[in-house]
C-alpha atoms as an extended CHARMM CRD file, in Angstrom:
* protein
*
        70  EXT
         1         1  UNK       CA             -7.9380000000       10.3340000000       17.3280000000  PROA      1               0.0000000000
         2         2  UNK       CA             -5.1560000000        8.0500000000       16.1160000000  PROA      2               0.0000000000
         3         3  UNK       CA             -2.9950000000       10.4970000000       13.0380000000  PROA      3               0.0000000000
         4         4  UNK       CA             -3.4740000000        9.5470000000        9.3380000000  PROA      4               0.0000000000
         5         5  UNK       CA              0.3630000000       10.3430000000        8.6390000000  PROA      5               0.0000000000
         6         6  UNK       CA              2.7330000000        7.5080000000        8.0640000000  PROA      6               0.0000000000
         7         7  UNK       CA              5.0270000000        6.9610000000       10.3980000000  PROA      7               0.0000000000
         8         8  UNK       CA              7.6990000000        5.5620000000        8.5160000000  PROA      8               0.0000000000
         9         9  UNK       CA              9.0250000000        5.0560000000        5.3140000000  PROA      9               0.0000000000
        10        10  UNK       CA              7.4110000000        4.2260000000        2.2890000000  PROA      10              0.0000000000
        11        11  UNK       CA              8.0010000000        0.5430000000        0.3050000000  PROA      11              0.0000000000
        12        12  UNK       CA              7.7080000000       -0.3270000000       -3.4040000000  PROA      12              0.0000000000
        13        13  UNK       CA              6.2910000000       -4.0160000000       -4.1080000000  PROA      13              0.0000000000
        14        14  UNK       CA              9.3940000000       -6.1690000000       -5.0880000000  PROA      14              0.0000000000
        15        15  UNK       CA              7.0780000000       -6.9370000000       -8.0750000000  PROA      15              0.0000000000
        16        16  UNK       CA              7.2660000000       -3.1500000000       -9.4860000000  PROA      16              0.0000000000
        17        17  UNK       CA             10.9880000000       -3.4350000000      -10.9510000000  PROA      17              0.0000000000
        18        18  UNK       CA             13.0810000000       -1.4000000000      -11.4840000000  PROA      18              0.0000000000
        19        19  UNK       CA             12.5530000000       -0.2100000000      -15.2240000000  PROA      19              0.0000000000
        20        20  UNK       CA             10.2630000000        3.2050000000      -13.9330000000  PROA      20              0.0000000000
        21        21  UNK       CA              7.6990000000        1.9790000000      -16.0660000000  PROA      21              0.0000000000
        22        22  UNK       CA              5.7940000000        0.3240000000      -13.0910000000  PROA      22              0.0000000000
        23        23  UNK       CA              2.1030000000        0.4760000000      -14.6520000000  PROA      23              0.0000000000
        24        24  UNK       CA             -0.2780000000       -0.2510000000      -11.5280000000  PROA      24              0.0000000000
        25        25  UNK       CA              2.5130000000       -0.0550000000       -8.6630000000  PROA      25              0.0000000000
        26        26  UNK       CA              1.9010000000        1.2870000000       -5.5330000000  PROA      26              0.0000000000
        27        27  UNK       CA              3.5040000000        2.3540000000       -2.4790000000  PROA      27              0.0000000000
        28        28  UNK       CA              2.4620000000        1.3700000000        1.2680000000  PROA      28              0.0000000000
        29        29  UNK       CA              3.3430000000        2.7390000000        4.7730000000  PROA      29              0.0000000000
        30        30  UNK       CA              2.7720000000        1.5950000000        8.0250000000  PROA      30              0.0000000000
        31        31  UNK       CA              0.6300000000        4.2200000000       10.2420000000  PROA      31              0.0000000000
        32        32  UNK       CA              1.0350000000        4.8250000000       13.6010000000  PROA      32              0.0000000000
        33        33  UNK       CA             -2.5590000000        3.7140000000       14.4010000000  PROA      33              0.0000000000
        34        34  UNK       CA             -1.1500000000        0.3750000000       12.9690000000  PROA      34              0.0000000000
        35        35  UNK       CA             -2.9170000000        0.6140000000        9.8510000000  PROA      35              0.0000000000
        36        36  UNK       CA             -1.4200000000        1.1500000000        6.4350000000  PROA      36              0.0000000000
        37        37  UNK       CA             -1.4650000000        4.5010000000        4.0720000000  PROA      37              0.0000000000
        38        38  UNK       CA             -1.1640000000        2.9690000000       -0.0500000000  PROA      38              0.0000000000
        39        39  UNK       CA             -0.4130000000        5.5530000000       -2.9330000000  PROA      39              0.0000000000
        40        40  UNK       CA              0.1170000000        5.5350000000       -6.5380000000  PROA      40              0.0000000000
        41        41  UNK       CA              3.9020000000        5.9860000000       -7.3970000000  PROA      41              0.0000000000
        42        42  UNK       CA              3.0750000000        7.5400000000      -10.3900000000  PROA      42              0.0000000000
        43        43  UNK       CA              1.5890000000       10.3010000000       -8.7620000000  PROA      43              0.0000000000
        44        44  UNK       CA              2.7240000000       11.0230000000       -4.6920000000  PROA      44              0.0000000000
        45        45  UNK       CA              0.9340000000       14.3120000000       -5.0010000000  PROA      45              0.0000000000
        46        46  UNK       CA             -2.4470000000       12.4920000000       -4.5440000000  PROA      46              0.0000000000
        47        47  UNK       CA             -3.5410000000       11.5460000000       -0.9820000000  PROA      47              0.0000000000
        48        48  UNK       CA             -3.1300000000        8.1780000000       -0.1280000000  PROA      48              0.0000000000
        49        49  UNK       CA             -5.6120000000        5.8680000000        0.9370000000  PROA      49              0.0000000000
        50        50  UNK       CA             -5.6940000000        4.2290000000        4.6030000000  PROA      50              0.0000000000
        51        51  UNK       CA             -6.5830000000        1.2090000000        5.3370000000  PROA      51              0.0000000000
        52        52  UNK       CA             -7.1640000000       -0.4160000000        9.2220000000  PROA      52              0.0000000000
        53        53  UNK       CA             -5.0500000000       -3.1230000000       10.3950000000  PROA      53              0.0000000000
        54        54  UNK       CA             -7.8080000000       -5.7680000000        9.4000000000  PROA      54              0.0000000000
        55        55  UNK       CA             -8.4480000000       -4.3430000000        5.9520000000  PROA      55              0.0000000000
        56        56  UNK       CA             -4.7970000000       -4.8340000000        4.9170000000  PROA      56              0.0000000000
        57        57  UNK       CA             -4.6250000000       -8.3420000000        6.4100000000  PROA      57              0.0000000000
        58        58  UNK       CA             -7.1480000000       -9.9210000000        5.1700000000  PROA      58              0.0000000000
        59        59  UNK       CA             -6.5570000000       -8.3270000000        1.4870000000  PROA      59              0.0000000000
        60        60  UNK       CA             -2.9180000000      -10.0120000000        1.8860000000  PROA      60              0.0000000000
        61        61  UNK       CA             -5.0380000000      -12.9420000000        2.6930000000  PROA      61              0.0000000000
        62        62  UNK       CA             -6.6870000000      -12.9760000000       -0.3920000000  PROA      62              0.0000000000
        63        63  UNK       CA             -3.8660000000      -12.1140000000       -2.6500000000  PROA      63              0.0000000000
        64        64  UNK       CA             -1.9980000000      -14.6460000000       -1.4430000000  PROA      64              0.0000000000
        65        65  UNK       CA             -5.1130000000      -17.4190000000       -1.8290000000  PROA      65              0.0000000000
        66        66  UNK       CA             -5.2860000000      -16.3220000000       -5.6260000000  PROA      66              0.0000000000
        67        67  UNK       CA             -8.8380000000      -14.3070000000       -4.9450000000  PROA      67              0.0000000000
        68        68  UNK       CA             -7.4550000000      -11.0340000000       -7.4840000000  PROA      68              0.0000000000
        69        69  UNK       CA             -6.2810000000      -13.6790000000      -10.3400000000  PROA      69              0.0000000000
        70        70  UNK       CA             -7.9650000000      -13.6290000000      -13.5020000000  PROA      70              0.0000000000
């Protein structure tokens, strides 16, 4: 069974800033199962939430086509 922990380091959207404020920003971290671990950087004392590979991807994939825009 492929470990939950993230293997490396965890990365702030470039879109957070750098004010602290960050209302809605999150953190992500690759996993060693080559998935991705996201948390709330407001609160790292919550367990994150994993995601597989395809998950992630094909969220990018709608970000990026404008599917979360209001």
């Amino acid at each position: 069974m492929p470990t939950l922990d993230p293997a490396g380091t965890w990365r702030k959207s470039s879109f957070s800033g750098g004010n602290g404020g960050g209302a809605g920003c999150v953190e992500v971290a690759a996993l060693p199962c080559g998935g991705v671990a996201v948390r709330d950087t407001k609160d790292r004392t919550q367990a994150p939430h994993h995601h597989s590979a395809l998950a992630w991807n094909d969220f990018l994939a709608g970000i990026r086509a404008g599917e979360f825009t209001s």
